[in-house]
N, C-alpha and C positions, 0 to 999 in steps of 0.2 A: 337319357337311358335307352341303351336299345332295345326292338321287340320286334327281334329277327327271328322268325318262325313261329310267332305268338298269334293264333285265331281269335277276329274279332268277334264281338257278340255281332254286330254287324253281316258279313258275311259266311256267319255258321249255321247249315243244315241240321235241324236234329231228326235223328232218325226215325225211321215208320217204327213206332212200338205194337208186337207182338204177345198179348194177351191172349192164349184159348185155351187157359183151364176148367175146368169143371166149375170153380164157383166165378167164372171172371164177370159175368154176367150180372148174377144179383151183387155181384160186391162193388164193381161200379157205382150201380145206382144207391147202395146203402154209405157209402162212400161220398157222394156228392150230396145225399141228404147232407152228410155229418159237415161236409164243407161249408153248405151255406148256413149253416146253424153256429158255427164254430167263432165263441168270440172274438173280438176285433183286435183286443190286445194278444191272443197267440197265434203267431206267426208259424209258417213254413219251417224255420230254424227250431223254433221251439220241440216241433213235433220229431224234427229228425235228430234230435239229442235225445227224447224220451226211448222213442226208438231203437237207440243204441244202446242207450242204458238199459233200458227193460231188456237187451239181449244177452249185456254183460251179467245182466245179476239173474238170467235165467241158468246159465252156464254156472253160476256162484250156484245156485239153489240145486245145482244135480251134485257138484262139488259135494256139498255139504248133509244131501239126500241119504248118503252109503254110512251118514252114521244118523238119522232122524228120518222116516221116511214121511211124516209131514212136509217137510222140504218141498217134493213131488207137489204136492197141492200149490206151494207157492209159485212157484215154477210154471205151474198154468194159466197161474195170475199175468205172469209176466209173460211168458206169452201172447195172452192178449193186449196188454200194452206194447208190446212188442210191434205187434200186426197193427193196431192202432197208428202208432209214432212212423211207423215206414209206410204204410200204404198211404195213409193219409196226408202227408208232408208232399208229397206231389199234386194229390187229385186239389188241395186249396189253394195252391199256388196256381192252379188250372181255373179254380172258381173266383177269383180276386184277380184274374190276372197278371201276375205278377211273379210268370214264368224266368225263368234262371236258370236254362237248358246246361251249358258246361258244368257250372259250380255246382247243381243239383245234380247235376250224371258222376259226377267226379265224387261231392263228398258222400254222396248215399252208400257208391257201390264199393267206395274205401272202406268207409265205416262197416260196412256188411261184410266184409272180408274179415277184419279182427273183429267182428263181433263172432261170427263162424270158425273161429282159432277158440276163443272163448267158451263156445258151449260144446266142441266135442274135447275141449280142453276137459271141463266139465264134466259131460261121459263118463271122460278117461278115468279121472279120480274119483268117480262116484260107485264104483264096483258093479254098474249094473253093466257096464259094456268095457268091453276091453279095450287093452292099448291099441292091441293093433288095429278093432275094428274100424275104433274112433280116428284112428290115425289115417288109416285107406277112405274115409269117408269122408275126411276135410282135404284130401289132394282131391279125389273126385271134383268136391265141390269146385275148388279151386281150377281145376281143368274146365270143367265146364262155364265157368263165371270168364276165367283166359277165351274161352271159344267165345261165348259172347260176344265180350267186349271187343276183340279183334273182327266178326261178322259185324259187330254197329260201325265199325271204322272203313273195314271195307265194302261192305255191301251196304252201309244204309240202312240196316235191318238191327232192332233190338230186341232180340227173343227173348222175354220174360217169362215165359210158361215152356215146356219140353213135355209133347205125345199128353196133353191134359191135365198136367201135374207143372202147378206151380209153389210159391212159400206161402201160400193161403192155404194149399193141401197138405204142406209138412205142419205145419204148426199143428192142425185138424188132428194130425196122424201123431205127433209130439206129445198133446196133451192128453190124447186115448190111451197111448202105450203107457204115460204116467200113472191113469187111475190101474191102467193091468198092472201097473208093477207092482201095486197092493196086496195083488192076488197072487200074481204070479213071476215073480222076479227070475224063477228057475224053469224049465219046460221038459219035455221030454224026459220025465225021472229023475229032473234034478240036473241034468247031466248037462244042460246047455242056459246060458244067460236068454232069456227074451228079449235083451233089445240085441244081441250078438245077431240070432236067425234074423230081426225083424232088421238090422243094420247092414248085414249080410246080404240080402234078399237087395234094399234098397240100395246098395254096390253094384250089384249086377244090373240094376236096373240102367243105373245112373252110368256104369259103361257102355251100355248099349246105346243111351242117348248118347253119349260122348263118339261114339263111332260113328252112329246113323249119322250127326246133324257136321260133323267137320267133313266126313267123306260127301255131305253134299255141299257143302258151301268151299268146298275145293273144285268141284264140278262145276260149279257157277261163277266162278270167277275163274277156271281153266276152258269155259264157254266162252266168258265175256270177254277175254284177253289170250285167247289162241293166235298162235303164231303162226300165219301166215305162208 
């Protein structure tokens, strides 16, 4: 069979990961607690399937929210399994050694892609946030995840965090807005959604990262590869 243009585990570089958000620090070290404590029989694999699934059925839980708003509570549930299943699927493959740098780059940040179609899929049909916002806020996503993946490829660089704000600070910020939606589903006299402003707001944010971090890693590789 041939394995013309196929990278060996052999001679593949994985990249300098880029963690500096606000909690990366304590969640590290509560993170490698959970590692070495984590029994023998659940694997790397295990964790990054609960992880997916806890993301899909947190997307199910806003779905199904706009006619039960207990929903919302479950959803928070899953959320933490969520962060559970994805952050942790790396840091025990790190503690057991029994790293899998491609397949673990590869299937994590697929699966995180439809799992992110899934919950503003979610949103969408849950009445708290609209089509369009939801919809301008999983291309963001999706732009800035394309700017990544293409800076791990060419620079060596894997930015997991953007200005302090990584998926440890949306979920934080996910499950807040769930208990507000109790209260406050409407804002401003009724007149606007709560997660529309609070979705809105994280747009503009998430374009400004999207400009800042390409127009520099265009810089740095139009430094590193100037012509002459």
């Amino acid at each position: 069979m041939a394995t013309i243009g196929l990278r060996s585990s052999s001679n593949f570089q994985p990249a300098t990961r880029l963690q500096e958000s606000v909690s990366a620090n304590l969640e590290r070290r509560v993170l490698i607690w959970m590692g070495e404590r984590t029994p023998a029989w659940i694997n790397s694999d295990h964790l990054t399937i609960l992880g997916f699934v806890a993301q899909l059925l947190t997307g199910a839980t806003y779905a199904l929210a706009g006619k039960n708003k207990l929903w919302l509570l479950a959803g928070i549930g899953f959320l933490a399994l969520n962060w559970i299943g994805d952050s942790l699927d790396g840091t025990l493959a790190r503690v057991r050694q029994q790293q899998r740098p491609r397949y673990g780059f590869y299937v994590d940040h697929m699966l995180d892609s439809i799992g992110a179609v899934a919950l503003m899929g979610g949103l969408a049909l849950s009445g708290y946030m609209s089509v369009t916002v939801a919809t301008a806020l999983l291309v963001l996503f999706l732009l800035l995840s394309i700017q990544s993946y293409l800076a791990t490829y060419t620079l060596g660089e894997f930015r997991m965090s953007f200005w302090s704000f990584g998926p440890t600070e949306l979920r934080i910020l996910l499950a807040m807005g769930n208990l507000a939606l109790f209260r406050w589903p409407r804002i401003l006299h009724g007149h606007f959604r709560l997660f529309d402003i609070g979705g809105t707001i994280g747009g503009l944010g998430m374009s400004a990262m999207l400009v800042f971090f390409t127009t520099q890693n265009i810089r740095k590789l139009y430094l590193q590869e100037r012509i002459r």
